[in-house]
N, C-alpha and C positions, 0 to 999 in steps of 0.2 A: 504493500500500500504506500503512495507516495507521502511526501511531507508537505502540505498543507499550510499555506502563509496569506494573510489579509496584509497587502502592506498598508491600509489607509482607514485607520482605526481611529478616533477622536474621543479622550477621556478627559477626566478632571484635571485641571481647573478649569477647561474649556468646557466644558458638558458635567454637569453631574454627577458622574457615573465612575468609580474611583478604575484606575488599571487594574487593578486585580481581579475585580469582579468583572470585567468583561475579557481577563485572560482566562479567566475559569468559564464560561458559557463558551467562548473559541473552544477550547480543550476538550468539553462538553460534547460539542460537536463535528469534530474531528481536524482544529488546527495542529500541528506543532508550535505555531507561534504566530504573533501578531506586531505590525509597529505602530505606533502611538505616533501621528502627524498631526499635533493640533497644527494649529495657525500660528505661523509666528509665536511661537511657544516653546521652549524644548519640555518634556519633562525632567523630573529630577535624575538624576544618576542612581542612587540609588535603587530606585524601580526595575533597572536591566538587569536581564537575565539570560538565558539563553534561548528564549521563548519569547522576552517581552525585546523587541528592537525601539531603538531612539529614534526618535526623527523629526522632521517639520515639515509641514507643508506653507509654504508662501505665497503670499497676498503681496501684490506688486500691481500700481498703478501705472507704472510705467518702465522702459527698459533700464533704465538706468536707474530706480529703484530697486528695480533687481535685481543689478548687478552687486547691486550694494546688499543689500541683504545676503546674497548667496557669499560673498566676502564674509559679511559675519557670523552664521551660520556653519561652513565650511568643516571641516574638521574637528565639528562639536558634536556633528549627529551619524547615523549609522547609514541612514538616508534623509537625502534631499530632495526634496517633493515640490513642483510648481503650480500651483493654484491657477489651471489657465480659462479658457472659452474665448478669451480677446486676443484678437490677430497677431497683435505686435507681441505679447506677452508669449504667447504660444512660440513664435517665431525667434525670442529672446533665448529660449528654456532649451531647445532644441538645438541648436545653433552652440549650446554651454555645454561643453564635454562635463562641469562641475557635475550639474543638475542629474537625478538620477531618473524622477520619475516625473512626466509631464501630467498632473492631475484633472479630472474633468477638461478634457482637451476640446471638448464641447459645449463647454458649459455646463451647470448642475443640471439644469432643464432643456439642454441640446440646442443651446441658442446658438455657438458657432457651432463653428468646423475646422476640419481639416482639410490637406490638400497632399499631392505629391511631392510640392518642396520641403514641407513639414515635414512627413513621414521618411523621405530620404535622410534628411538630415537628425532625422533622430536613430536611424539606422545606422548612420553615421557616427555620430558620438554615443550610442549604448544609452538612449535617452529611455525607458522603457514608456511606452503610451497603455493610459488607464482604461479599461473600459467599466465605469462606474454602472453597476447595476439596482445600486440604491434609484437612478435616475426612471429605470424601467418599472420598478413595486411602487414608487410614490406618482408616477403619471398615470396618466384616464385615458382611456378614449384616443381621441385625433392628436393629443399630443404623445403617447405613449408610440400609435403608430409612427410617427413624424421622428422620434427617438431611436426606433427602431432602423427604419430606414437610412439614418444616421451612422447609425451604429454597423450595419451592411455594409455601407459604401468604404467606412474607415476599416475594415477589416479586409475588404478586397484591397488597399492601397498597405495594409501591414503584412498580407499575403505578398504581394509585389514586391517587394520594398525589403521582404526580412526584418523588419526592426520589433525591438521586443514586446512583449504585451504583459498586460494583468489585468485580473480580473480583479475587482474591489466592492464594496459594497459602501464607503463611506459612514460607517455606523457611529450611530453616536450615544447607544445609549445597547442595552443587552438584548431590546428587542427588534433593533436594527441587523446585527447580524443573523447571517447566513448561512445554514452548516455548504461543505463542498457540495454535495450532491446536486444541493436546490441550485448554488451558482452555477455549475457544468448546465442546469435543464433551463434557467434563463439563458446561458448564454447562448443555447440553440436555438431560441426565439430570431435571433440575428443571422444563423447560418452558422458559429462556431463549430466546427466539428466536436466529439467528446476528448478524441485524445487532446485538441488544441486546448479545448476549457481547461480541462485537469493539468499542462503545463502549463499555464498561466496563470494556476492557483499555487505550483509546488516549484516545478525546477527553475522555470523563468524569475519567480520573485526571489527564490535563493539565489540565481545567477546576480539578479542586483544587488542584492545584500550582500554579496561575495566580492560585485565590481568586477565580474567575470567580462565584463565587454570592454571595460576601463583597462582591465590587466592586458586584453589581444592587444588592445590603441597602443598602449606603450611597447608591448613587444612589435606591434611592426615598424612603429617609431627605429629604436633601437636597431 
């Protein structure tokens, strides 16, 4: 059975909901581990474990605040996460070998997009692009379809492209997450095949966590 990872988990002090208790419902349900991306937030150090990962996800109104944050950020967290849906921000994040995970690349309610210069270029730097399924359970109707479709077209261009994926669920409280199972059968709403669902919940988010596409960059550097 593979190893099972949500990288885009949101706990206390941001939400509620302390990390333990939503390390224990993951475990529950079949993670090995979870990473905690508030917002511009880190959590404590203390909290890491080998289950529990550090991270942050950031909020940038502009590229050059983002550059700046991911300076500060940097080498404090295990993953670096970008808060995108806006053009320029998206095209910041991708474009940054730093950044590891481009978050809501569509926005939380599928308000942008993607494109093929995006997706190359995050294929390029080992950018991994989110596919947030919190977006799929919390929409209705003509916007649920409209998400979906979305959601289609940026995986025909991450099939093309090779550039890495995940699956997330954005949780922010115990009853927001997802065991795998449920996430592999949403992500076949889009056209996901099974085996892609299940590496995009287990070896693809360990490859980030590991900076397995960061480690090829510098060896071909080299």
């Amino acid at each position: 059975m593979p190893n099972f990872f949500d990288l885009n988990v949101h706990a206390y002090p941001e939400t509620d909901v302390p990390v333990e208790e939503l390390l224990r419902v993951a475990k529950r349900y079949g993670y090995a581990g979870i990473a905690i991306t508030n917002h511009d937030e880190i959590i404590s150090e203390n909290l890491v474990s080998n289950s529990i990962f550090r991270g942050v996800e950031i909020r940038a109104n502009s590229s050059s605040e983002l550059k700046r944050k991911i300076k500060l950020h940097r080498g404090k967290v295990s993953l670096l996460a970008v808060h995108g849906g806006n053009a320029k921000i998206n095209r910041a994040a991708v474009e940054d070998s730093r950044v590891d995970i481009l978050a809501h690349p569509c926005g939380e309610k599928g308000e942008g997009e993607l494109n093929h210069v995006l997706v190359r270029y995050a294929a390029k730097n080992g950018v991994a692009l989110d596919f947030n399924l919190n977006a799929i359970i919390q929409s209705r109707r003509g916007d649920r379809a409209r998400i979906l479709l979305k959601m289609r077209e940026n995986l025909k261009l991450v099939r093309k492209y090779k550039a890495p994926m995940i699956l997330t669920c954005n949780a922010r409280s115990i009853y927001d997450l997802r065991a795998p199972r449920e996430m592999i059968a949403l992500a076949s709403l889009f056209g996901m095949r099974k085996e892609e669902a299940a590496s995009a919940l287990s070896d693809i988010p360990w490859g980030v966590i590991e900076k397995k596409w960061k480690k090829e960059k510098e060896v071909e550097i080299i």
